[in-house]
C-alpha positions as protocol buffer text, in pm:
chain_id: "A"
residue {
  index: 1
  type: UNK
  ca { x: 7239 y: -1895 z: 11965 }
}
residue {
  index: 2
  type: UNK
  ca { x: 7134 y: -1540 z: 11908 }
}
residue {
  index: 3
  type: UNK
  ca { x: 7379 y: -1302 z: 12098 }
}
residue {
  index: 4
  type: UNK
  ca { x: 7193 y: -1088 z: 12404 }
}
residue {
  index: 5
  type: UNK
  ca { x: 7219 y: -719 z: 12457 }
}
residue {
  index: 6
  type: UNK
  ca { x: 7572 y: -621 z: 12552 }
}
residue {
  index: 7
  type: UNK
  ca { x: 7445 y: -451 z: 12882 }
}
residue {
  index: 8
  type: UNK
  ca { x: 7197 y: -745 z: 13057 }
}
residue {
  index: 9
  type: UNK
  ca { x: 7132 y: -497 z: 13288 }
}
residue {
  index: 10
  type: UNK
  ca { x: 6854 y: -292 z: 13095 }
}
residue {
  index: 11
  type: UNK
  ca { x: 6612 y: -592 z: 13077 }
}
residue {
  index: 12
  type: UNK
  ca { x: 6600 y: -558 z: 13454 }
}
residue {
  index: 13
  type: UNK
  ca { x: 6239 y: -315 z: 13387 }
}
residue {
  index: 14
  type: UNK
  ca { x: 6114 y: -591 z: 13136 }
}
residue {
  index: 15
  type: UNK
  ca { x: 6176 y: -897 z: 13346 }
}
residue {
  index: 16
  type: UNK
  ca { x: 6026 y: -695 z: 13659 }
}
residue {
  index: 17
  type: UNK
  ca { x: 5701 y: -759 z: 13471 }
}
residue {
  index: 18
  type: UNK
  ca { x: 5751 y: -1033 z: 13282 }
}
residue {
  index: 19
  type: UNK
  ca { x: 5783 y: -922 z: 12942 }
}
residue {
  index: 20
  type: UNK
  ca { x: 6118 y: -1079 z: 12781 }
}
residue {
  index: 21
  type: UNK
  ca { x: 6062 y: -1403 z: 12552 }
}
residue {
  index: 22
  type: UNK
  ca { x: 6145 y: -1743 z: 12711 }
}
residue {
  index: 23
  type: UNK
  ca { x: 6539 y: -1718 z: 12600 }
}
residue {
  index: 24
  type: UNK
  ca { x: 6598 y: -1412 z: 12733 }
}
residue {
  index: 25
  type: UNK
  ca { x: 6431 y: -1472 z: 13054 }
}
residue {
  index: 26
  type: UNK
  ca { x: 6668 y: -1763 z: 13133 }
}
residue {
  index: 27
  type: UNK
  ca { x: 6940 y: -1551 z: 13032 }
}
residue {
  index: 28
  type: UNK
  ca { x: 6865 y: -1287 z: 13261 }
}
residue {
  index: 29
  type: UNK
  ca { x: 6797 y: -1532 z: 13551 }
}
residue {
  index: 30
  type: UNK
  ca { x: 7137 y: -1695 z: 13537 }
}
residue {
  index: 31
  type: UNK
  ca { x: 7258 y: -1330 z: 13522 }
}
residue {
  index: 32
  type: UNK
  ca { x: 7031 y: -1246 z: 13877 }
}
residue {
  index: 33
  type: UNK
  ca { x: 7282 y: -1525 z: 14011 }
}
residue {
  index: 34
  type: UNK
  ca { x: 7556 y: -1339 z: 14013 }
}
residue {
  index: 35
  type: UNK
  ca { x: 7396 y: -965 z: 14006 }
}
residue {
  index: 36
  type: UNK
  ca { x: 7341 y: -853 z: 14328 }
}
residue {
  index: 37
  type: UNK
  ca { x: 7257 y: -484 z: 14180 }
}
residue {
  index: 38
  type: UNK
  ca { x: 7013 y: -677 z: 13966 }
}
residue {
  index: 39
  type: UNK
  ca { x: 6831 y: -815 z: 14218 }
}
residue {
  index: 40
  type: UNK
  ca { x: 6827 y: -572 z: 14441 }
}
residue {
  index: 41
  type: UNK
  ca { x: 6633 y: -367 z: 14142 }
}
residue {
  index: 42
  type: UNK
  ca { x: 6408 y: -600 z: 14015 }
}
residue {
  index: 43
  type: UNK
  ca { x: 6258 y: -638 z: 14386 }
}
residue {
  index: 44
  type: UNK
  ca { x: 6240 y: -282 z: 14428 }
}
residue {
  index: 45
  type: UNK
  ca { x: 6072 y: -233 z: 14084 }
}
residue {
  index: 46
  type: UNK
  ca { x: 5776 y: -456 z: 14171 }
}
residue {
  index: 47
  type: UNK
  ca { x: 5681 y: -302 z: 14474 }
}
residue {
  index: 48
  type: UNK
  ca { x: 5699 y: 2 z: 14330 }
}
residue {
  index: 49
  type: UNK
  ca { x: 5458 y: -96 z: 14095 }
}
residue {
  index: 50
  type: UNK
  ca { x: 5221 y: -264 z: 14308 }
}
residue {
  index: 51
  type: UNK
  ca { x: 5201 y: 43 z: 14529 }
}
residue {
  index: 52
  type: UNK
  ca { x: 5047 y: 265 z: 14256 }
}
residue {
  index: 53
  type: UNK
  ca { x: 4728 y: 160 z: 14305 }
}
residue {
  index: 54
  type: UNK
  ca { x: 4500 y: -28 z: 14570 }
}
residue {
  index: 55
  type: UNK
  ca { x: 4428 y: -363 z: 14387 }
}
residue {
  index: 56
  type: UNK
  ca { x: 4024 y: -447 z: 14468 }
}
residue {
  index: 57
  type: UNK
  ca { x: 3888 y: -787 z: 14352 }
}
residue {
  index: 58
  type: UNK
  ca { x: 3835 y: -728 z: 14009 }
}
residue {
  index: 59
  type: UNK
  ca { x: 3828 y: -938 z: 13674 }
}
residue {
  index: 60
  type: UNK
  ca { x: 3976 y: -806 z: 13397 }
}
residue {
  index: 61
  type: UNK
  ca { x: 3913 y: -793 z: 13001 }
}
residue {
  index: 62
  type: UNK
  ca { x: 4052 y: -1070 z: 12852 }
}
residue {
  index: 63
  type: UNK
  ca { x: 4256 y: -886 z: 12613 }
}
residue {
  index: 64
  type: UNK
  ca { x: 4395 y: -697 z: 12874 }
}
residue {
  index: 65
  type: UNK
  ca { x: 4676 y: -915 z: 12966 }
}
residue {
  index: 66
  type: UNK
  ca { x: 4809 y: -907 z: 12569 }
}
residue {
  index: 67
  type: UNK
  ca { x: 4750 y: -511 z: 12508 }
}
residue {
  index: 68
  type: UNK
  ca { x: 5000 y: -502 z: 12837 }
}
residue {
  index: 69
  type: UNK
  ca { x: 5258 y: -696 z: 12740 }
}
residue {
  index: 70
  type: UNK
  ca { x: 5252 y: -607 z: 12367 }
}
residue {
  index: 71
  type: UNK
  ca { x: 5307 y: -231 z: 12517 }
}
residue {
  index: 72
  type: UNK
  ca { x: 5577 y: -352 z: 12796 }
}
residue {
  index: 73
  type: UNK
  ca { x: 5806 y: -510 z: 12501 }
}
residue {
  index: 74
  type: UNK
  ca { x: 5870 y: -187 z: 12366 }
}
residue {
  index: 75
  type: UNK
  ca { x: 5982 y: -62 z: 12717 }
}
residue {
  index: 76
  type: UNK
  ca { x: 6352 y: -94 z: 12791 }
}
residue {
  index: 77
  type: UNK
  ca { x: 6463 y: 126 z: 13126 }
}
residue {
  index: 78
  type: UNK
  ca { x: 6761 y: 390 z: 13083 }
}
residue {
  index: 79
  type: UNK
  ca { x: 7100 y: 254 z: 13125 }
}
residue {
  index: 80
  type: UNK
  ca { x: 7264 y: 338 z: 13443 }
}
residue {
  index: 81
  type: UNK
  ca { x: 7468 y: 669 z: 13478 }
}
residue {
  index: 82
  type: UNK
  ca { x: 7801 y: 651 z: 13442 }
}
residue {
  index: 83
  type: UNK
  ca { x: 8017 y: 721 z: 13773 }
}
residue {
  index: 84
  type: UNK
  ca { x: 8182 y: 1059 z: 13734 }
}
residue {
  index: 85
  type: UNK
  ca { x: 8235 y: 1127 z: 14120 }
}
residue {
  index: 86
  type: UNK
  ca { x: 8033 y: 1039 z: 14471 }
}
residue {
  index: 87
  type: UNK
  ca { x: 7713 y: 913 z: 14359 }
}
residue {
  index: 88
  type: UNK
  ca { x: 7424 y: 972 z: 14555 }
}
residue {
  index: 89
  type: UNK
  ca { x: 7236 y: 636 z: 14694 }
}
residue {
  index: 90
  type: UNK
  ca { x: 6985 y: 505 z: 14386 }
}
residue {
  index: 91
  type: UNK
  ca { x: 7020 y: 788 z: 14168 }
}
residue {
  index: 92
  type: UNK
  ca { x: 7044 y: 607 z: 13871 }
}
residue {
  index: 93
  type: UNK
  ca { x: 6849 y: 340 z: 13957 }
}
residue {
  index: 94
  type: UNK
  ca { x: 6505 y: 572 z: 14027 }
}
residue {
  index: 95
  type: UNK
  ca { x: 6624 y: 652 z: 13638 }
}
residue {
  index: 96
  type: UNK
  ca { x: 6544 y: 342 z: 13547 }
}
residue {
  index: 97
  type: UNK
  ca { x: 6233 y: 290 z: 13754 }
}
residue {
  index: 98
  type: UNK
  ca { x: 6044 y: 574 z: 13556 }
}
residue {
  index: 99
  type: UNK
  ca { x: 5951 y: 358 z: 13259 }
}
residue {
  index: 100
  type: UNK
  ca { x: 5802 y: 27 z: 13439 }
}
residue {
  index: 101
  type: UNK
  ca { x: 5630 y: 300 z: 13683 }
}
residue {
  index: 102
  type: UNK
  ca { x: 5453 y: 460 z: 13377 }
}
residue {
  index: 103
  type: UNK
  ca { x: 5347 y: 124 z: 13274 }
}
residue {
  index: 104
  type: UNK
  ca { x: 5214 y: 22 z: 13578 }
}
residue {
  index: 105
  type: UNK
  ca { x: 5021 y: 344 z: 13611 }
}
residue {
  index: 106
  type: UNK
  ca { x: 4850 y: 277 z: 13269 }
}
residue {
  index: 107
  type: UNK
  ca { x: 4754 y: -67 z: 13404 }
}
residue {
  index: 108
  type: UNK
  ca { x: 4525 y: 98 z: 13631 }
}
residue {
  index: 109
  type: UNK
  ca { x: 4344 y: 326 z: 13410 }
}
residue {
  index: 110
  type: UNK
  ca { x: 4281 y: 36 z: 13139 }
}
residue {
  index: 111
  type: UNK
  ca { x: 4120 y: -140 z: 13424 }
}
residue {
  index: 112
  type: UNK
  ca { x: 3907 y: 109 z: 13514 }
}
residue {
  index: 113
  type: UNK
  ca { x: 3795 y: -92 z: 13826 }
}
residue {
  index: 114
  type: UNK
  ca { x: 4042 y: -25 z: 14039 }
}
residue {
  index: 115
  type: UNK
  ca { x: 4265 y: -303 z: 13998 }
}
residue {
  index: 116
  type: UNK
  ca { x: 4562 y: -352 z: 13875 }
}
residue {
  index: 117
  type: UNK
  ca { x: 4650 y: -696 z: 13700 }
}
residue {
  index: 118
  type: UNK
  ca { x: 5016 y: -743 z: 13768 }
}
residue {
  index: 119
  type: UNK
  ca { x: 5168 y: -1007 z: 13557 }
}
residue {
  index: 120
  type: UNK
  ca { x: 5396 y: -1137 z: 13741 }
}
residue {
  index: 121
  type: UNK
  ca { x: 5161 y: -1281 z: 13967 }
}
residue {
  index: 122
  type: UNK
  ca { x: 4981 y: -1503 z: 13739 }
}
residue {
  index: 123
  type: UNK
  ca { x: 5258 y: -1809 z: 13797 }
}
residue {
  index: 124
  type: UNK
  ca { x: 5412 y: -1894 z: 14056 }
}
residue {
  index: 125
  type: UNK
  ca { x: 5782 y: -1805 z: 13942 }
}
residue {
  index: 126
  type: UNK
  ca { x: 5936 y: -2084 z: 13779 }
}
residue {
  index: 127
  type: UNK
  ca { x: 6307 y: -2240 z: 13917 }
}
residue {
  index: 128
  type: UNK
  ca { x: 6543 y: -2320 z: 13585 }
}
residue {
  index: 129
  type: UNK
  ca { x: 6659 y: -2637 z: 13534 }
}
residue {
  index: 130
  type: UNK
  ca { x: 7044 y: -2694 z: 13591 }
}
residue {
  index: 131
  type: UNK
  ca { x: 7035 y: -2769 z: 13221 }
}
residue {
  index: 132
  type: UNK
  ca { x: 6880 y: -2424 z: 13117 }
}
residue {
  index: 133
  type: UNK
  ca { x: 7111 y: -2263 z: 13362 }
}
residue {
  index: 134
  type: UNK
  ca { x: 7374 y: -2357 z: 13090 }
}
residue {
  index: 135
  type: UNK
  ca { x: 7191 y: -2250 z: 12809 }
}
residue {
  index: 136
  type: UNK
  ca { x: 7091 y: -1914 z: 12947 }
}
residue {
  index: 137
  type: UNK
  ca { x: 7414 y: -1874 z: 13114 }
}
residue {
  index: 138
  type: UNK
  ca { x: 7579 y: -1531 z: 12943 }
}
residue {
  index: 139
  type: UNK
  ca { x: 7899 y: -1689 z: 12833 }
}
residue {
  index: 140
  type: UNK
  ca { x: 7697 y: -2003 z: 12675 }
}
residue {
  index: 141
  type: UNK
  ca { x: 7828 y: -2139 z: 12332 }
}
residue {
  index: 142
  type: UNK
  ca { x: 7691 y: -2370 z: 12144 }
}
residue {
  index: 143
  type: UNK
  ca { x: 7797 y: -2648 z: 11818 }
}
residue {
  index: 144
  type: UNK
  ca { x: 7502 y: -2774 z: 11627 }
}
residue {
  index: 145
  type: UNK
  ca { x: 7565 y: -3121 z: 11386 }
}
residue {
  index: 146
  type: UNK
  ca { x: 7301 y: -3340 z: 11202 }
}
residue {
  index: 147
  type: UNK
  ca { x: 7378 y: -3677 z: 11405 }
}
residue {
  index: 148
  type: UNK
  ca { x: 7193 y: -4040 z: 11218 }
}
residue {
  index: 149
  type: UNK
  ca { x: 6923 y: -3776 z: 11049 }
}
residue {
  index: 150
  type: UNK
  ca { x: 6886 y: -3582 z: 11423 }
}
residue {
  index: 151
  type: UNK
  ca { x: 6952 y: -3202 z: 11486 }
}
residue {
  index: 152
  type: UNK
  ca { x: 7161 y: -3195 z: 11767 }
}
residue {
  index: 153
  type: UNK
  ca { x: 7326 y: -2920 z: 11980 }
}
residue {
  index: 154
  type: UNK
  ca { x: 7606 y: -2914 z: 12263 }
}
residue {
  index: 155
  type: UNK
  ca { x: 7588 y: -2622 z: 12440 }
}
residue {
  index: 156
  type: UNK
  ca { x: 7874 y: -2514 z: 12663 }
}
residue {
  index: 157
  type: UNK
  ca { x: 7933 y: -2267 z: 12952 }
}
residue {
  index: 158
  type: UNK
  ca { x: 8280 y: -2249 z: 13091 }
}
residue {
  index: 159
  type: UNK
  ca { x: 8210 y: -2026 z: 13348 }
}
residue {
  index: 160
  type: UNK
  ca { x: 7991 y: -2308 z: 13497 }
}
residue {
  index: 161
  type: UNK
  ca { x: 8189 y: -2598 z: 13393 }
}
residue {
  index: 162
  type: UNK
  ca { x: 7913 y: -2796 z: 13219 }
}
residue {
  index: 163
  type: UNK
  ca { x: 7780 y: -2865 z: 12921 }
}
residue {
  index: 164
  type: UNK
  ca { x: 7423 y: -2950 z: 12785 }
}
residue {
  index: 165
  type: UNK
  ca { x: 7295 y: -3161 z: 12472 }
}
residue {
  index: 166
  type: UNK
  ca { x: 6988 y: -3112 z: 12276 }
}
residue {
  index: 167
  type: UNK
  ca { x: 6903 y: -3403 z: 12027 }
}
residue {
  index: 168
  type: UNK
  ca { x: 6521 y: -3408 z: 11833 }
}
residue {
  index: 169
  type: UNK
  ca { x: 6456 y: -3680 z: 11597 }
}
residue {
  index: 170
  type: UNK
  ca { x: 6715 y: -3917 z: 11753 }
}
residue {
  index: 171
  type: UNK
  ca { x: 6661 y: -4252 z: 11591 }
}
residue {
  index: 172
  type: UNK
  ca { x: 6670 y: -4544 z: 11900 }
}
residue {
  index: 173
  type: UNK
  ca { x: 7016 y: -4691 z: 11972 }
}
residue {
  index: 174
  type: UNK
  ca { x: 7091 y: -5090 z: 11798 }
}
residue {
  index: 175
  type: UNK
  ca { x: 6890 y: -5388 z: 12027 }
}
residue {
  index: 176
  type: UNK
  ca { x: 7140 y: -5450 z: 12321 }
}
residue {
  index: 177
  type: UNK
  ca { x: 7310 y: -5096 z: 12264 }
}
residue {
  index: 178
  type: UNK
  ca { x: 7316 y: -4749 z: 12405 }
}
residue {
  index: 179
  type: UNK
  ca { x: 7423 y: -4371 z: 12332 }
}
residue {
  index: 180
  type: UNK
  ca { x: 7684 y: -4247 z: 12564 }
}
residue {
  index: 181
  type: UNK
  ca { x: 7835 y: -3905 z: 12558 }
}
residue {
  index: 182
  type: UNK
  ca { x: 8207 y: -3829 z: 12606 }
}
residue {
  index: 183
  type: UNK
  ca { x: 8343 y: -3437 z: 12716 }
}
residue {
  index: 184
  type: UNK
  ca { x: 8692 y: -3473 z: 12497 }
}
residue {
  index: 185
  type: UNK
  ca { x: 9043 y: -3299 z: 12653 }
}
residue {
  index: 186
  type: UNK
  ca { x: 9306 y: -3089 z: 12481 }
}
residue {
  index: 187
  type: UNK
  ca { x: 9464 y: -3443 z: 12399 }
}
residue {
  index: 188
  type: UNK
  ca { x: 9185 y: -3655 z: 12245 }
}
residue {
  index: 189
  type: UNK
  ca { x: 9080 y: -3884 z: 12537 }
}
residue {
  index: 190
  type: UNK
  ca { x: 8701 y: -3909 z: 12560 }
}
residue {
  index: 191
  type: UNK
  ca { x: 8592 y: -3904 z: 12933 }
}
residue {
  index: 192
  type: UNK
  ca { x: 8255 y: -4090 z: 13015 }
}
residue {
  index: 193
  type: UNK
  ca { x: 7966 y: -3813 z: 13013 }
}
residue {
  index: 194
  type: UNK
  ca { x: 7682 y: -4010 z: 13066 }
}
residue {
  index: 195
  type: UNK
  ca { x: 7412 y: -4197 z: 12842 }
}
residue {
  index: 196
  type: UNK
  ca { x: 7120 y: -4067 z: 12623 }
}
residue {
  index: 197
  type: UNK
  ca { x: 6764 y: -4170 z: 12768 }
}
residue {
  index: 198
  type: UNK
  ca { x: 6572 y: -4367 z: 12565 }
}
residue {
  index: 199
  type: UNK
  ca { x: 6340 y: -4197 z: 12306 }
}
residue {
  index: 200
  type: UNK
  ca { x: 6330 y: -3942 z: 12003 }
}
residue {
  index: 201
  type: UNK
  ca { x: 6422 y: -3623 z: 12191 }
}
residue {
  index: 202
  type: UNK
  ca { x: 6657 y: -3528 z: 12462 }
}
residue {
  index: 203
  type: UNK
  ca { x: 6808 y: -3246 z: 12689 }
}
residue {
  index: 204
  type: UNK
  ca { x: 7100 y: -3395 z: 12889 }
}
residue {
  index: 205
  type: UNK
  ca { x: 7352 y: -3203 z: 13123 }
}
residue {
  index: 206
  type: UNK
  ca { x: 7659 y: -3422 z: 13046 }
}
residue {
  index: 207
  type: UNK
  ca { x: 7894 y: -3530 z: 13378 }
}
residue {
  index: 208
  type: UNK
  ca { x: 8219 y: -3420 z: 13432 }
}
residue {
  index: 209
  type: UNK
  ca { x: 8362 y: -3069 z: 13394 }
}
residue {
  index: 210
  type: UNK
  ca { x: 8318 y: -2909 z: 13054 }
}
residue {
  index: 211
  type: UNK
  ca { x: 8533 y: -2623 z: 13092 }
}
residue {
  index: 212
  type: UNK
  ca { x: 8882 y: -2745 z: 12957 }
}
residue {
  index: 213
  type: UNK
  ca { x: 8681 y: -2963 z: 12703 }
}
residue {
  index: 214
  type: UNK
  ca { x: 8779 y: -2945 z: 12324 }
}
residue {
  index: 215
  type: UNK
  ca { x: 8417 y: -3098 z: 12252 }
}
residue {
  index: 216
  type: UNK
  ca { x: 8192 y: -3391 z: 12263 }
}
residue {
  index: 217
  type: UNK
  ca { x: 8131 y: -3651 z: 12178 }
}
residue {
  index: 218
  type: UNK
  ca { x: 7871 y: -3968 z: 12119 }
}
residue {
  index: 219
  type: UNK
  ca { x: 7922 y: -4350 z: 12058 }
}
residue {
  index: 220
  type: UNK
  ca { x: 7764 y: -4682 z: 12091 }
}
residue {
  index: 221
  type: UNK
  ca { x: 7785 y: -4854 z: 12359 }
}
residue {
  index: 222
  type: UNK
  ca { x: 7670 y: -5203 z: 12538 }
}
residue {
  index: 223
  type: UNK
  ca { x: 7357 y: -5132 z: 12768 }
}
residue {
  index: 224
  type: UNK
  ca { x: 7493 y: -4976 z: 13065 }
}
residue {
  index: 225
  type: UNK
  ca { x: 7810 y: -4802 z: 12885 }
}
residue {
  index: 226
  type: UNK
  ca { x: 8170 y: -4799 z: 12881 }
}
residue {
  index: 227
  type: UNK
  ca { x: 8422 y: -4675 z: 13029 }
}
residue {
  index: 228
  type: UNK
  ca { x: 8657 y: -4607 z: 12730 }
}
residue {
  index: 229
  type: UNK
  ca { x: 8480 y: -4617 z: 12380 }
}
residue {
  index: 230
  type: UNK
  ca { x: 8484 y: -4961 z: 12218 }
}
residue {
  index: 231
  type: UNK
  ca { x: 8343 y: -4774 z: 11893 }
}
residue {
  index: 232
  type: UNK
  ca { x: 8367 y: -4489 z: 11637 }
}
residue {
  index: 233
  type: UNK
  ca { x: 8205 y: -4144 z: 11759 }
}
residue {
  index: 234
  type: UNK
  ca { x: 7926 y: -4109 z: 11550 }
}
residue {
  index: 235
  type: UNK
  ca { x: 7976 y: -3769 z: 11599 }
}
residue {
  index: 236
  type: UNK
  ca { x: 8231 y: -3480 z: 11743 }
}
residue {
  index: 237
  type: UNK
  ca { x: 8097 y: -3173 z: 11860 }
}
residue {
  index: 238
  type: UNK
  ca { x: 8438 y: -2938 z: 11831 }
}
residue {
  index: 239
  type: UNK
  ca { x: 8396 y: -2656 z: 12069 }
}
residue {
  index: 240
  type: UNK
  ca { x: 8696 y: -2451 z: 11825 }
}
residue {
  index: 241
  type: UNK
  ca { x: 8354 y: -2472 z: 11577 }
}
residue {
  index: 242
  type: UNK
  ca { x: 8117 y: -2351 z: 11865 }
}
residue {
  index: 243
  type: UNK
  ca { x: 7944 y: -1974 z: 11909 }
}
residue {
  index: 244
  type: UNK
  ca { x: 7799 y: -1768 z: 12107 }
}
């Protein structure tokens, strides 16, 4: 997994209008969870924006919508100031406003009708998955293997507790047999995690808490699973292997 910006706080202006790729917009989301600041900002930035202008009914160019977000990549806002006494109320946040401002403002005269097109208002915003919350979270690591000609990955967040597994290309289990998933402890004992779905490709949020876990693991199993392993794992995932 590709290692975010050590301050998750400056894609605040970018995610305010919807310009960060699909990984770092789960990233930042799990981050809103626990960033009150954050939030706080990213609300403020939007209406901000919207205020610029009076939005009329209005439809515009179709290659309006990519000229605006190949421009908003580039933007990043300042990073805050750093406290050197009594800080006034939002100084350093209006700072960071100035950039998503200017890029609002140029919405309206591309338009030229009046109207601002504001991004984030095209979808209805989307609610992550408990299993992306893990992927996204900003302490996530992850273990990739190649398991009976799959790609797999385990990806693990402590701070949550859980872990996730990704499997594409995942041949189907023997007639009368399943894939179940184990979360391993410090000593070796496999703890039941829960059983693959049938089909080629999977995203599974294994049971039980992942936190203390040394890794994961998968075996066969009779339909309906076990509650201790009665095979080989056909594959560990060791969390000492895993990064960020």
């Amino acid at each position: 997994m590709n290692a975010m910006s050590n301050d998750i706080h400056l894609l605040s202006g970018a995610y305010a209008v919807d310009a960060l790729d699909d990984l770092e917009r789960a990233r930042f989301e799990a981050h809103l969870d626990i960033c009150h600041d954050c939030r706080v900002e990213v609300a403020g930035l939007r209406e901000a924006a919207s205020t610029l202008t009076d939005a009329t009914t209005a439809i515009p160019p179709a290659e309006l919508r990519e000229r605006v977000l190949a421009g908003i990549a580039t933007v990043r806002p300042l990073p805050p100031l750093a406290p050197t006494g009594p800080r006034a109320p939002g100084r350093a946040s209006r700072r960071r406003w100035f950039p998503v401002l200017a890029v609002a403002a140029a919405l309206a005269l591309i338009a030229g009708l009046g109207a601002v097109w504001q991004p984030w208002q095209d979808e209805p915003e989307r609610v992550l998955t408990a299993a992306e919350r893990v992927i996204g979270a900003p302490d996530a690591e992850s273990v990739s293997l190649e398991v009976s000609g799959a790609d797999a990955t385990v990806y693990r967040s402590k701070s949550r507790g859980q872990a996730v597994l990704v499997a594409t290309g995942m041949p189907p289990a023997p007639d009368d047999k399943v894939y179940e998933l184990w979360l391993r402890d410090e000593s070796g004992h496999l703890e039941p995690a829960g059983l693959m779905p049938e089909g080629s490709d999977h995203t599974v949020l294994l049971k039980g808490n992942a936190a203390d876990s040394t890794g994961v693991g998968i075996t066969i199993e009779p339909v309906g699973g076990s509650k201790v392993p009665t095979s080989s794992p056909i594959a560990v995932f060791d969390f000492a292997e895993a990064t960020a």
